[in-house]
Phi, psi and omega in degrees: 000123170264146174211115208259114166273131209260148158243129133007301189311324192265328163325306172295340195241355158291168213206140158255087199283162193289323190216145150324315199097158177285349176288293191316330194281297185337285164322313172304309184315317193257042172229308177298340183279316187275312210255335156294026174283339157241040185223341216245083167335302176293343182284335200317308132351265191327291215300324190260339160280354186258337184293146154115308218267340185286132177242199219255344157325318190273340188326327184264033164246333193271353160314307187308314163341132161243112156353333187199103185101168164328118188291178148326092179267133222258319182313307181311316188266344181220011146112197183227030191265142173286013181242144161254351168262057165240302165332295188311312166297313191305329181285322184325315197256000186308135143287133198311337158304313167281326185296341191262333163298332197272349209248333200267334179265016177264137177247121200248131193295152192331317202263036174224352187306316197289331186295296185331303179312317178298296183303347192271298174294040147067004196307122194286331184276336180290304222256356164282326196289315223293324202302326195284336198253001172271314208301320213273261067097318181248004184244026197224299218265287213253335173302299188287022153211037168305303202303304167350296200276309200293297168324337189259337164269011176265319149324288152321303183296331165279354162291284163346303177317273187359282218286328170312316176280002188257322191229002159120199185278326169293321169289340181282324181289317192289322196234037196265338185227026188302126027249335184316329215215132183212121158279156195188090201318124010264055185196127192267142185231125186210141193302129195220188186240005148187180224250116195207143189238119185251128171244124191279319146083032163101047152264349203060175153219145181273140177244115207244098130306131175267153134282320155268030192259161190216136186062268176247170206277179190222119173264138156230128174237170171259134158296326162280349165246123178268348177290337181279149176257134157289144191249123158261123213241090187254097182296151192251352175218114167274331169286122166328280200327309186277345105040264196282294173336297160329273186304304208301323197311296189283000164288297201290303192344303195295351222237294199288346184297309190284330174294343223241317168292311208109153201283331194261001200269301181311298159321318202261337177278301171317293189321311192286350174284354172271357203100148203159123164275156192319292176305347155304286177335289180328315197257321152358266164347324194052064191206167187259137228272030151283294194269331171280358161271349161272326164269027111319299178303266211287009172260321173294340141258034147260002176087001179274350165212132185243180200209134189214175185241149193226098178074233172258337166282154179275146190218124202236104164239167184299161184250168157317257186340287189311293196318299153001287194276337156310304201279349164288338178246012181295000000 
């Protein structure tokens, strides 16, 4: 049992966030893809298009599974942005204090130890390889029903809104995860996987609907910062039904998306509600930052993405118009 102690202070200052982020839903994905294929129902869809399909690129993300207990928590190191190559800088610049935290309680198979070392001591070619092998890991498990998985949380999250503004902060903790998650003023008791007492001590907590968390929530916090609210992590598809909804939603989107665009076209639109550079698009794509820049060009002159510069790179977001046409085809 985990059990989250409330201040007044901390009542005022939780929050309902948009996203886990894509690194973390990543990570989440591929413990469901090893450890549910005959328990997690509502997943199942997913699990037989996906199975199978993972290549010897990701092994040095699937090193990281920990046998037991917790995984890597990924928020810490690469943020809780829906984007991953934004994720990708953030692990780039970790400080080697945290990545050596995140590291130490994972028991790593014989023949993975010496990288594990590199990377746990911050070696920049260890955390590019593990970065290629999230990217490899999420362009298989999670892009292609990113646009999907975002809309059913965003959904969940204005049912939360709702209830915060109709009954305050204490009716959204009583009804946000039942039977999982049970209040009990000032303490949240919520179903875990060993018996841990958190006082949050005026940080508050960010509340993540999730998607690929499968059974029970998950808390993550950084140990290095004591100033940070700790993240409860809520799973969101409890059902067959919801699922089925889920998966059928982004197969046909892709289906209808790709007659209307073109498949690769359709993908790059998609890609762009997270935001995204051309060489992003590009390795997204599986396509040469030649070509992603011409379907970059001609959706942006269709008005479905516009493109601005960030530093030295150009950054490719959705346009009012695009998102529009996503969501019609949702």
């Amino acid at each position: 049992m985990l059990r989250i102690h409330f201040t007044a202070e901390d009542l005022a200052r939780t929050r309902v966030a948009a996203t886990i982020g894509a690194a973390a839903e990543t990570m989440y994905s591929l413990r469901l893809l090893r450890d549910c294929a005959a328990k997690a129902l509502p997943f199942r869809p997913w699990q037989k298009a996906v199975r199978g399909r993972l290549g010897v690129q990701t092994r040095p993300v699937t090193s990281l599974l920990a046998v037991d207990g917790p995984d890597i928590d990924l928020t810490v190191l690469m943020g809780d942005t829906p984007s991953l190559e934004e994720g990708i800088d953030n692990l780039l610049r970790a400080s080697p204090a945290s990545m050596r935290t995140e590291l130490e309680h994972i028991a790593f198979h014989p023949s993975q130890l010496a990288w594990a070392r590199d990377l746990a001591a911050g070696d920049l070619e260890a955390r590019k390889e593990f970065a290629a092998g999230l990217a490899a890991c999420n362009e298989v498990l999670v892009a292609p029903y990113w646009n999907g998985a975002r809309s059913h949380v965003e959904g969940v999250r204005a049912t939360f809104a709702r209830t915060l503004l109709d009954g305050g902060i204490e009716r959204l903790l009583e009804g946000m995860c039942v039977p999982l998650v049970r209040w009990r003023s000032p303490v949240l008791e919520v179903r875990y996987h060993r018996d841990v007492d958190v006082h949050l001590g005026g940080r508050g907590l960010v509340i993540a609907p999730t998607v690929f968390l499968w059974r029970d929530p998950a808390l993550l916090w950084d140990s290095q910062d004591e100033t940070s609210a700790p993240t409860l992590a809520i799973p969101t598809v409890g059902d067959a039904e919801a699922g089925t909804a889920l998966w059928g939603a982004a197969q046909a989107a892709d289906q209808s998306l790709g007659a209307l665009l073109g498949r690769t076209r359709a993908a790059a639109l998609q890609v762009a509600t997270e935001g995204c550079s051309t060489s992003e698009l590009a390795r997204r794509l599986n396509v040469s930052l030649a070509a992603a820049s011409e379907h970059a060009t001609v959706l942006r002159n269709a008005h479905l993405i516009t493109t601005s510069r960030r530093g030295r790179s150009v950054v490719h977001t959705v346009t009012p118009l695009g998102a529009e046409l996503l969501g019609n085809h949702g």
